[in-house]
N, C-alpha and C positions, 0 to 999 in steps of 0.2 A: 504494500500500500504506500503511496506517494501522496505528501500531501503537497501539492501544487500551489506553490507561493507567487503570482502575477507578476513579472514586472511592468509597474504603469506609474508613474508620478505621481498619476490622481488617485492612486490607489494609497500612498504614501500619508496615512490617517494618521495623528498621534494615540498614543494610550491614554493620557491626559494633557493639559495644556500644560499643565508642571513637567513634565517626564520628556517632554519631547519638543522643549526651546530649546533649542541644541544650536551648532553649527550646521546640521545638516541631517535629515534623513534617507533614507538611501532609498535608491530605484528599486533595487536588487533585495530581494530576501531571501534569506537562508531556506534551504530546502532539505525538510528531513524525509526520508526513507523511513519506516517502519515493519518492523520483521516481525510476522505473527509467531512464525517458526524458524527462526533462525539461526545460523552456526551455535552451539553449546560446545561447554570443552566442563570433561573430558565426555568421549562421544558414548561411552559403557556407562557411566552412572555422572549425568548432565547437574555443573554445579554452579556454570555461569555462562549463561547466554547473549547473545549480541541484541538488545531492542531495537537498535535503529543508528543510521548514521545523517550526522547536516555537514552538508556539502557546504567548503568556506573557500571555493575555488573559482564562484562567480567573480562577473565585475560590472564593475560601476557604467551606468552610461552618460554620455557623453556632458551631458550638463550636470550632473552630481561631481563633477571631476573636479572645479573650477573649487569648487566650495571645499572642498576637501584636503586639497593638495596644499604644501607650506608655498609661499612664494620662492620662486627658485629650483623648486623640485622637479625631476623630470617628470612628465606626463605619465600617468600610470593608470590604469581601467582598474589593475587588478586589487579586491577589496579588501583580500587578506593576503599579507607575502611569509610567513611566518608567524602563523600562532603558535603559540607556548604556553602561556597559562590560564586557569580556567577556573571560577569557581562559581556555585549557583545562588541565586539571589532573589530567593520567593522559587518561583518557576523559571526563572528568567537566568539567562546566562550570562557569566561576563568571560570575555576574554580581551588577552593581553596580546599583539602581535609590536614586539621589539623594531621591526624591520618596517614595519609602518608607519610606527612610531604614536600610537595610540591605544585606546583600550575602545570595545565594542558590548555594547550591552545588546542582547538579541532574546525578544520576548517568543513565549510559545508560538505564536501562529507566525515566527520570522522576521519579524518587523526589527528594525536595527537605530541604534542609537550612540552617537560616537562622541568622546572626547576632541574639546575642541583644538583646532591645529595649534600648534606649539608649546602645547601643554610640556607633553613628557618628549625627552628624548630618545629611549631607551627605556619603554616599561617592561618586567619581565616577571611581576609576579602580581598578584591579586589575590585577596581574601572579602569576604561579605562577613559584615560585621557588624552589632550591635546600633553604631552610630551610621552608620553605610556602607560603600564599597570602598578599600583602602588599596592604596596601588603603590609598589618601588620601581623608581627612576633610577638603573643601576648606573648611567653613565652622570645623570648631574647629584648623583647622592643624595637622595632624595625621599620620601614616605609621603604620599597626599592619603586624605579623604574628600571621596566626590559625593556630590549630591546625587540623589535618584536620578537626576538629570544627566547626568553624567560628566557635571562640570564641576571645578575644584572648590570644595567648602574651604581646606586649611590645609598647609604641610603640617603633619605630625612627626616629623625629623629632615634636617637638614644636616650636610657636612656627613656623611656618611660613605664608606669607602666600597664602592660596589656592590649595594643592597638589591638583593635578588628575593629569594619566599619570603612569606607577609604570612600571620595565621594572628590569631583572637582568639579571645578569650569573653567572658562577660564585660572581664573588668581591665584589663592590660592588651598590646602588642608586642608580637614578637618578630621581631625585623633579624632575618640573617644577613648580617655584614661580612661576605665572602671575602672582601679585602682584606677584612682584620681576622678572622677565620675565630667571628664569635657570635654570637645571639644578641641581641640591643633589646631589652624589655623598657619597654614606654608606659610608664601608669595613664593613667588620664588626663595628668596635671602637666605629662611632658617630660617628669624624670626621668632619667634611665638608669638600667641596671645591666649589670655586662654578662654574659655568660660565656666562660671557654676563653679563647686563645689559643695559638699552632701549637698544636702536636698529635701523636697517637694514642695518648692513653685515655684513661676513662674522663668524660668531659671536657676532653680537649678534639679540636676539629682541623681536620686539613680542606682546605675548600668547603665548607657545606654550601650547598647550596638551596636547599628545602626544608619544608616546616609545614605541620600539623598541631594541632591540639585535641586535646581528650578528654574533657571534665580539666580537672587540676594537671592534668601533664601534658609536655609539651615534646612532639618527635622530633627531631633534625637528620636532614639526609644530609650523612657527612661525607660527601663524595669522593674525594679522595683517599678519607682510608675505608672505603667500601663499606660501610655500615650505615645504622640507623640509630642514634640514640636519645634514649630518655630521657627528661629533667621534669624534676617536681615547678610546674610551673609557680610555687608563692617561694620556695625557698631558693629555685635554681637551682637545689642538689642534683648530681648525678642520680638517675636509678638503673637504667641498665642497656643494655644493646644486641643487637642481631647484626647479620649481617658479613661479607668478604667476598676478596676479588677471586673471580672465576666466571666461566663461559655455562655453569650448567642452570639448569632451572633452579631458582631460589638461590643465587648467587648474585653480585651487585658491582658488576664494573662499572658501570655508569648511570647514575640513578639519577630520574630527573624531575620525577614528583612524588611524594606521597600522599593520603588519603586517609581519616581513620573512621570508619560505617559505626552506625548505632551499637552493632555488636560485641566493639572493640578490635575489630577485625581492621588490617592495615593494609591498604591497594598500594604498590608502589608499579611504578613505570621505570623501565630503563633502555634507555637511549641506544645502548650499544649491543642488546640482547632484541630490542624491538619486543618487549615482551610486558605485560603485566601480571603482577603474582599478588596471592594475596597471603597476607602471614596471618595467623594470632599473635595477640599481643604480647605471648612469649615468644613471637619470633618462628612459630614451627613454620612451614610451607604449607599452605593449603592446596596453592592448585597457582600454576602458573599458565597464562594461555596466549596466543598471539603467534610471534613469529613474521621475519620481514617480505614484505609483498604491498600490494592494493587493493585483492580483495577485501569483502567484510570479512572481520576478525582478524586480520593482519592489521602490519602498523610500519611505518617508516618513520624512526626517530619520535617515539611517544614523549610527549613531556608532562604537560599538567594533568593533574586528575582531583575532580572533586564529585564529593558523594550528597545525594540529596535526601533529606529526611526518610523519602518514600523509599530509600534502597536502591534508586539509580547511580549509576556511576557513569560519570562524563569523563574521556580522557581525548586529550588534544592528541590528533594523529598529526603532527607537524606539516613532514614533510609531504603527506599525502594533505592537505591543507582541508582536513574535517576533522569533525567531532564522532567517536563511538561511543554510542552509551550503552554498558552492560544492566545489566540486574543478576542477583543469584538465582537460579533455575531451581533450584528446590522450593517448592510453595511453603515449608516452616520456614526454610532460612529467610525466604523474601520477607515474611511475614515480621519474624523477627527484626529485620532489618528497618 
């Protein structure tokens, strides 16, 4: 089933008069696929299934170009060049594309809403958050919160050394500073609190580059030394880690989002395996699925992955420039989820 998203200008409605004074709404809407029965893995006893994919591979026409593009830029139709991170917002999707140089908000029936030009240079992470959607600027060091509108209420950090994943909490942010190879916790008031610094041992990071939250604790995908580790998000302690380098299923060469479902259950994506696994939160392996290609349930270079209360799982196929969103195929597990 295809749900057929028009492009027409006049078609181009807002959702509210708040939500969509933008710089611009797009011609073009995203187009999802839905799979009543589609790829499951594994195919003997089915644990997560492919629901549908949206195609981020349209472009812009010829009058939505003008409004879009920064002065200077070369002319470019195409409306996503690089998605990377993703997280949901109500029903509503956000993502990040780095190479665009914007964040994209895209409601259920497609409709799209964009950050206006020159905001960010380099966004490359997003969390939905209590106060709104929050977004890092890794190249001007940076941490905004935007309005549902999708334009900047305030910077929540500045002077920041390559800030990549974004995750929240009720009551705090947690900003990974890959430059500094640490966590930046932000109260509300705008303090911070550092967590980590270079190295390999327990609460120390080499590159991280991602982040999740769970109730009180907080994951970091620490990608260089191939793991994933814990902290008590109110004290910053250390609690514990999964994770190492290797090519097999449930191994973490290159990790480029993680995830944590209702269950406790952890989705990570990795880049160099093309592959999503889902661990408990002791780390065991649950089921890892994917593998590199373009059909559905393949992936080229997966990056973001976020999960929606109802048990969907959004992950950015990069370089195949769409979104697959799974579910667990077991009806308790879904249920549960």
């Amino acid at each position: 089933m295809i749900r057929s998203l028009t492009k027409a200008a006049s078609l181009c409605v807002p959702w509210t008069l708040t939500v969509f004074f933008l710089s611009g709404c797009s011609a073009y809407r995203a187009v999802e696929q839905a799979y009543d029965s589609g790829p499951a893995w594994p195919a003997e006893a089915p644990r997560v299934r492919l629901a549908s994919t949206i195609d981020l591979g349209g472009r812009l026409e010829r009058g939505m170009l003008k409004a879009l593009h920064r002065l200077g830029d070369e002319p470019s139709a195409a409306l996503f060049r690089r998605p990377y991170a993703v997280a949901w917002a109500g029903d509503d999707l956000i993502v990040a594309d780095p190479d665009a140089r914007r964040v994209v908000r895209i409601d259920p029936r497609g409709r799209m809403a964009f950050t206006p030009d020159g905001l960010f240079s380099m966004p490359v992470g997003v969390a939905s958050c209590p106060a709104g959607v929050v977004v890092t600027d890794s190249v001007s060091g940076r941490a905004g919160l935007l309005s549902a509108g999708m334009r900047l209420d305030r910077w929540l950090a500045q002077d920041l050394e390559r800030p990549t994943g974004i995750a929240c909490d009720e009551n705090d942010y947690f900003v990974v500073e890959t430059g500094r190879h640490q966590i930046v916790k932000l109260d509300p008031g705008g303090e911070r609190t550092v967590l980590g610094g270079r190295g390999d041992g327990p609460g120390r990071f080499n590159f991280p580059t991602s982040i999740a939250t769970h109730g009180r604790e907080v994951l970091v995908g620490d990608a260089l030394n191939f793991r994933i580790q814990s902290f008590d998000a109110d004290s910053g302690e250390y609690v514990s880690e999964f994770g190492r380098l290797g090519d097999a299923p449930g191994e973490m060469p290159r990790i480029k989002g993680i995830a944590v479902d209702r269950r406790g259950q952890v989705w990570v994506t990795d880049g160099h395996l093309d592959t999503v696994s889902l661990y408990d939160l002791d780390g065991n392996l649950l089921i890892s699925i994917g593998g590199t290609g373009s059909s559905p349930g393949e992936f080229s270079f997966p990056t973001g992955v976020a999960v929606h209360p109802d048990g969907r799982v959004v992950v950015v196929d990069s370089l195949n420039r769409r979104l697959q969103i799974l579910r667990l195929a077991d009806s308790a597990l879904e249920k549960a989820s």
